[in-house]
N, C-alpha and C positions, 0 to 999 in steps of 0.2 A: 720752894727754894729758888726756883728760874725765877720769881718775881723778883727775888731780893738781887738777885745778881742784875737781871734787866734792869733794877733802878738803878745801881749803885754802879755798873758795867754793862752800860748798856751793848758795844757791840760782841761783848765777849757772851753774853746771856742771850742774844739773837743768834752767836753762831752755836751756842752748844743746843738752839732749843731749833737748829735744820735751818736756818734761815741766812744763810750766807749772803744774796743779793741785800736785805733790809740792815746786816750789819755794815755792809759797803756804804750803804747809803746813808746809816747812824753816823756812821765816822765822819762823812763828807757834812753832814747835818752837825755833827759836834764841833766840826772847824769854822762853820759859818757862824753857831751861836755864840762859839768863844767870840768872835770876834765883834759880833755885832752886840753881844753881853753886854761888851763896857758902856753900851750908852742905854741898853734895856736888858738888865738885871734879870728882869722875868726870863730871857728868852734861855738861858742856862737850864732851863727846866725842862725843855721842849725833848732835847733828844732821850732823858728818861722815861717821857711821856709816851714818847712816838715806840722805844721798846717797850713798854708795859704794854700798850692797844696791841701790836704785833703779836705778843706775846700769846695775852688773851685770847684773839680772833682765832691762833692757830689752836688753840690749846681747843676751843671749841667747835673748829672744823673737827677735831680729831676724835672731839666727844660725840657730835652728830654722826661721824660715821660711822661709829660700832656702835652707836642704837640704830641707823640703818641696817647693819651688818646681820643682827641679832633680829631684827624684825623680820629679815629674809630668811636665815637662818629656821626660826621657831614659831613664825606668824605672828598676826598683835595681836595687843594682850588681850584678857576677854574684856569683852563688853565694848569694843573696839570698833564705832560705825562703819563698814566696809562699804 
């Protein structure tokens, strides 16, 4: 569901997903591509773009670090070269 919100709103899906500096920087990113849009059409895509990658990267900090967490926790799994 934050994916669909990052595309479609990007800074409002960057601040509900903890990331307040990158939705600063979406907005200041959305008022450049409007602008510069009218003469490259593409560039309207960029700031959904720039929250989705945000998005992701955070989503799998978050995953690496409770298989970190759990590996300290409970050891690795077996068969695990140490």
């Amino acid at each position: 569901m934050i994916y669909v919100l990052a595309a479609l709103l990007p800074p409002l899906g960057l601040l509900l997903n903890g990331q307040p500096f990158s939705a600063v920087f979406n907005l200041v990113l959305i008022v450049l591509c409007v602008i510069f849009g009218l003469i490259f059409p593409v560039l309207l895509l960029v700031p959904s773009a720039h929250a989705l990658i945000v998005v992701h990267i955070k989503r799998e900090d978050r995953r690496h670090r409770e298989v970190v967490e759990a590996i300290r926790q409970h050891g690795p799994p077996p068969g695990y070269p140490r």
